[in-house]
C-alpha positions in Angstrom: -6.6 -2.1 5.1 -6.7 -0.1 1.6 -4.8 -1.2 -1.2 -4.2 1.3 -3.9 -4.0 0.5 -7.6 -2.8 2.8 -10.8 -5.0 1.4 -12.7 -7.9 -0.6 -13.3 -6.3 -3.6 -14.5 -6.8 -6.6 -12.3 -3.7 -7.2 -10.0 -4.1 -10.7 -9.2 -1.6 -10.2 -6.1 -3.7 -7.1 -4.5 -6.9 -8.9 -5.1 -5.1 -12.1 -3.2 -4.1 -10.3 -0.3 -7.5 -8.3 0.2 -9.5 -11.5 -0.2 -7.5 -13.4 2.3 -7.6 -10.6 4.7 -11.2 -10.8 3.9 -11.4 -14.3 5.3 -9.5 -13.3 8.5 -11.8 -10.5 9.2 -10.3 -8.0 8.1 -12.0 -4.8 6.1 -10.4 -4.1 3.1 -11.0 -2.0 -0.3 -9.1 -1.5 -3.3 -9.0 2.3 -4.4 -7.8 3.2 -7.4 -5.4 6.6 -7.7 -6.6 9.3 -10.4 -4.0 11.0 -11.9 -2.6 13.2 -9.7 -3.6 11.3 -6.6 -5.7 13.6 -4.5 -9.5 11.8 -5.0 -7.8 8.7 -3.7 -6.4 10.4 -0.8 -9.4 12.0 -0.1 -11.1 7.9 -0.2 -8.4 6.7 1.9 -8.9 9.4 4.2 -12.4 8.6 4.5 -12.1 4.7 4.6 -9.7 5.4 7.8 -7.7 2.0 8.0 -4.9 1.6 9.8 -2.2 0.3 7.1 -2.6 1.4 3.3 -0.6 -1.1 0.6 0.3 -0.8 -2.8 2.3 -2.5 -5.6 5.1 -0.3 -7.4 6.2 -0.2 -10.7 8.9 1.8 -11.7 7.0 4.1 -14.1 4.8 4.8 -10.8 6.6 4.8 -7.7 7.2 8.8 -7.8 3.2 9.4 -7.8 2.6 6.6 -5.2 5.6 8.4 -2.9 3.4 11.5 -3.6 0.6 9.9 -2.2 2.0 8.5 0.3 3.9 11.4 1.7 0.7 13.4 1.9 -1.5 10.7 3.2 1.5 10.5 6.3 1.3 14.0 6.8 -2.3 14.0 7.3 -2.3 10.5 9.3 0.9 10.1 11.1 0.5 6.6 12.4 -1.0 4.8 9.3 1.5 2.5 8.1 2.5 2.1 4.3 3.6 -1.1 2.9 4.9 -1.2 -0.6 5.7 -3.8 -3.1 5.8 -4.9 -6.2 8.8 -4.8 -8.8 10.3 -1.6 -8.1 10.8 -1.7 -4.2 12.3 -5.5 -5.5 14.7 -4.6 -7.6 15.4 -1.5 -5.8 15.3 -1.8 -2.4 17.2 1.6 -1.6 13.7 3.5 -2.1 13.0 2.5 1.4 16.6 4.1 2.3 15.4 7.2 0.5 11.6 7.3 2.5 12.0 5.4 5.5 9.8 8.3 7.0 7.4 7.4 4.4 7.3 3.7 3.7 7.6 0.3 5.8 8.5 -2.2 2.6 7.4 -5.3 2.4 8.7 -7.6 -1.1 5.6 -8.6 -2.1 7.2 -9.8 -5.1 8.4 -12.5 -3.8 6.1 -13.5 -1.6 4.8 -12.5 1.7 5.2 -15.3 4.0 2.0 -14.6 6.4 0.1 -11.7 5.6 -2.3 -11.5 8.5 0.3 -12.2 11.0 2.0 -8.3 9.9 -0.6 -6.7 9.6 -2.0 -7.8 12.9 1.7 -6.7 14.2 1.2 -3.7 13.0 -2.1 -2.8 14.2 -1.2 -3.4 17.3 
């Protein structure tokens, strides 16, 4: 699993999930996006998981669609699971991409994270 940052600011909730995945045997990394995206495509594409996950803020979530729109193009089955405040507080951008994006609220709280992804591995 690959989560993908903005930034490099520490994101308690990313670092959370990956470390608990971690513990459940699950490989993980944290990439973080450039500017316009395409070195972190190029690592995600290289890494090769199965389900990519990121957390969305507003000011973001058009670069992150980017992203994740050309990362499904080139990997049709890999699954994308975003969260954070935007897909919260405005759940219609799954409406919008539903080709793109499988959403997840991680905002408020994933109840079991390593029974979904093991779902949707599978």
């Amino acid at each position: 699993m690959a989560f993908i940052q903005q930034d490099y600011q520490t994101q308690h909730g990313i670092m959370s999930l990956s470390a608990f995945l971690k513990e459940k045997g699950f490989i993980t990394d944290v990439l973080i996006m450039d500017y316009d995206g395409d070195s972190v495509i190029d690592n995600i594409l290289r890494f090769n998981p199965d389900i990519i996950a990121g957390s969305v803020m507003t000011a973001g979530v058009k670069r992150d669609l980017d992203v994740y729109k050309k990362l499904k193009a080139k990997r049709p089955n890999l699954f994308v699971i975003m969260g954070g405040t935007h897909p919260t507080f405005h759940p219609e951008v799954l409406e919008q991409n539903i080709s793109v994006v499988l959403i997840f609220y991680l905002t408020v709280g994933l109840q079991n994270p390593e029974k979904y992804c093991l779902i949707l591995i599978r």
